[in-house]
C-alpha positions in Angstrom: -37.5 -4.2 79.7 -35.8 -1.1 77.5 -33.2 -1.2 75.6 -31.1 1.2 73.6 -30.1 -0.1 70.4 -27.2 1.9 68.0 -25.6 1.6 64.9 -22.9 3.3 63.7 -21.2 2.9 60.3 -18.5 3.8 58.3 -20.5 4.7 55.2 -24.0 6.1 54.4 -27.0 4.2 55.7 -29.0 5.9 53.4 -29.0 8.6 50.3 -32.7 9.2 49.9 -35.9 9.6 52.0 -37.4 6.4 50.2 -34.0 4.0 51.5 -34.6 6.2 54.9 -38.0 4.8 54.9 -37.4 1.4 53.8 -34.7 0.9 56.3 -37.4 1.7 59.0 -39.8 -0.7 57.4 -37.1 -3.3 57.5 -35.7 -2.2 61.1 -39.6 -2.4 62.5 -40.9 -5.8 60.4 -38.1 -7.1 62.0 -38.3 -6.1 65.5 -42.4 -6.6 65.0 -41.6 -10.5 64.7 -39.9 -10.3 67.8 -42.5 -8.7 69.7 -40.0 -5.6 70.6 -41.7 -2.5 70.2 -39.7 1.2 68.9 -40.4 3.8 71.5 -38.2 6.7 69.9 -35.7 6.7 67.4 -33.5 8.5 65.6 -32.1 7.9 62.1 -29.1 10.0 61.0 -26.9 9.9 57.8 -24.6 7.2 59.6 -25.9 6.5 62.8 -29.3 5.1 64.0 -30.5 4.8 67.2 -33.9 3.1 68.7 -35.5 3.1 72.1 -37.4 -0.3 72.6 -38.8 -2.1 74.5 -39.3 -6.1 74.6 -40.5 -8.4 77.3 -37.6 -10.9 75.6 -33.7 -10.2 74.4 -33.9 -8.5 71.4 -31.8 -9.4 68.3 -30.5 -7.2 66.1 -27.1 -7.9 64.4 -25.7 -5.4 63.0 -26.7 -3.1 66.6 -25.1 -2.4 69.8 -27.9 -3.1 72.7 -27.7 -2.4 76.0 -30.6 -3.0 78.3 -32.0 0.0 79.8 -32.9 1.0 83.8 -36.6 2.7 83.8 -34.9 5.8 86.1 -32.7 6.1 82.6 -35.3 6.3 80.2 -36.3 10.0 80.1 -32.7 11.0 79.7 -32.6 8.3 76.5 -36.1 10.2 74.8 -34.4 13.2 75.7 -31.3 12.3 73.4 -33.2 10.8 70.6 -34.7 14.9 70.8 -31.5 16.2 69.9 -32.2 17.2 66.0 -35.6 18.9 67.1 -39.2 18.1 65.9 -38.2 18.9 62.5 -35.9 16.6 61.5 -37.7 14.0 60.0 -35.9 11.0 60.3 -37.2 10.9 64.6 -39.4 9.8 66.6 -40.6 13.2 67.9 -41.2 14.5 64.2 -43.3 11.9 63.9 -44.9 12.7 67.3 -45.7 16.0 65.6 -46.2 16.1 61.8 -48.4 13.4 59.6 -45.4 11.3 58.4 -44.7 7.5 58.3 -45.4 6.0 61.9 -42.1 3.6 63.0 -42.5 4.6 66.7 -45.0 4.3 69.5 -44.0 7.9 70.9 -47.6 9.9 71.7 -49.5 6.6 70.6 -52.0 5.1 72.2 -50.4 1.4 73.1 -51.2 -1.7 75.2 -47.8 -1.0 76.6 -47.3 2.5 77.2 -43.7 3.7 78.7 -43.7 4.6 82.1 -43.7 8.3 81.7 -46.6 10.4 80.0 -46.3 11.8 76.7 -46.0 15.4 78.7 -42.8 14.8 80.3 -41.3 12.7 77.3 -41.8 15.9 75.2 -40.3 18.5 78.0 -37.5 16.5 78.2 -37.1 16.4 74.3 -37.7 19.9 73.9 -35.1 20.7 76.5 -32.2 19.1 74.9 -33.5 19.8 71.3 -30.8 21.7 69.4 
C-alpha cells in the first residue's frame, strides 16, 4: 500500500542543514521500526512531505496520511519533483548527487514501486520548476 504523508507547520521545521538532516534521521528510524519504507520526499522550510509505502497503517503523529491508489503514484513523485534535482532537501537530489540517502528513489530494493526509475524521473523532470 502507498501512502502520502504531510506536514505543515506554523513555524520553521528547521534552520540548518544539520536539524534538516536529523529530522530525516528521526522521520526514517521511526518509519524503519514500522517496516514503512520512504519512496520520495520532500522537505521544505515548513512543510514536509513523504511518499511511502508499508504493507501495515503507518503512524505518524504529527502527519496527515492518506493512502494512496497505484494509478496515483506517478502524479505523487512527480510533485515531490517540484523544487528540481537541485534542491537538496528531496528525494530526486538524492537520486542524483552523493548526499545522505532517506529515500529508496533509484535504489535497488526488495520492494521496488511499480513504475521504473525511467518514468519516475520523466515525470519529475516534467513538473520540476
Amino acid at each position: 500500500m502507498y501512502y502520502h504523508a504531510v506536514k505543515k507547520s506554523s513555524e520553521v521545521l528547521y534552520r540548518t542543514k544539520e536539524e534538516a538532516q536529523r529530522l530525516l534521521f528521526t522521520l526514517h528510524a521511526k518509519l524503519t521500526k514500522q517496516h514503512a519504507t520512504i519512496l520520495d520526499y520532500l522537505l521544505e522550510p515548513q512543510t514536509c512531505q513523504l511518499l511511502l509505502q508499508s504493507k501495515k497503517p503507518i503512524i505518524l503523529p504529527t502527519f496527515a496520511i492518506n493512502p494512496i491508489e497505484k494509478e496515483k503514484l506517478l502524479w505523487y513523485f512527480s510533485s515531490l519533483g517540484s523544487k528540481g534535482k537541485t534542491y537538496p532537501y528531496s528525494g530526486l537530489h538524492e537520486c542524483y548527487f552523493l548526499s545522505t540517502c532517506f529515500c529508496e528513489l533509484g535504489k535497488v530494493t526488495a520492494d521496488p514501486p511499480p513504475y521504473p526509475l525511467k518514468e519516475v524521473l520523466a515525470v519529475k523532470h516534467g513538473r520540476a520548476e
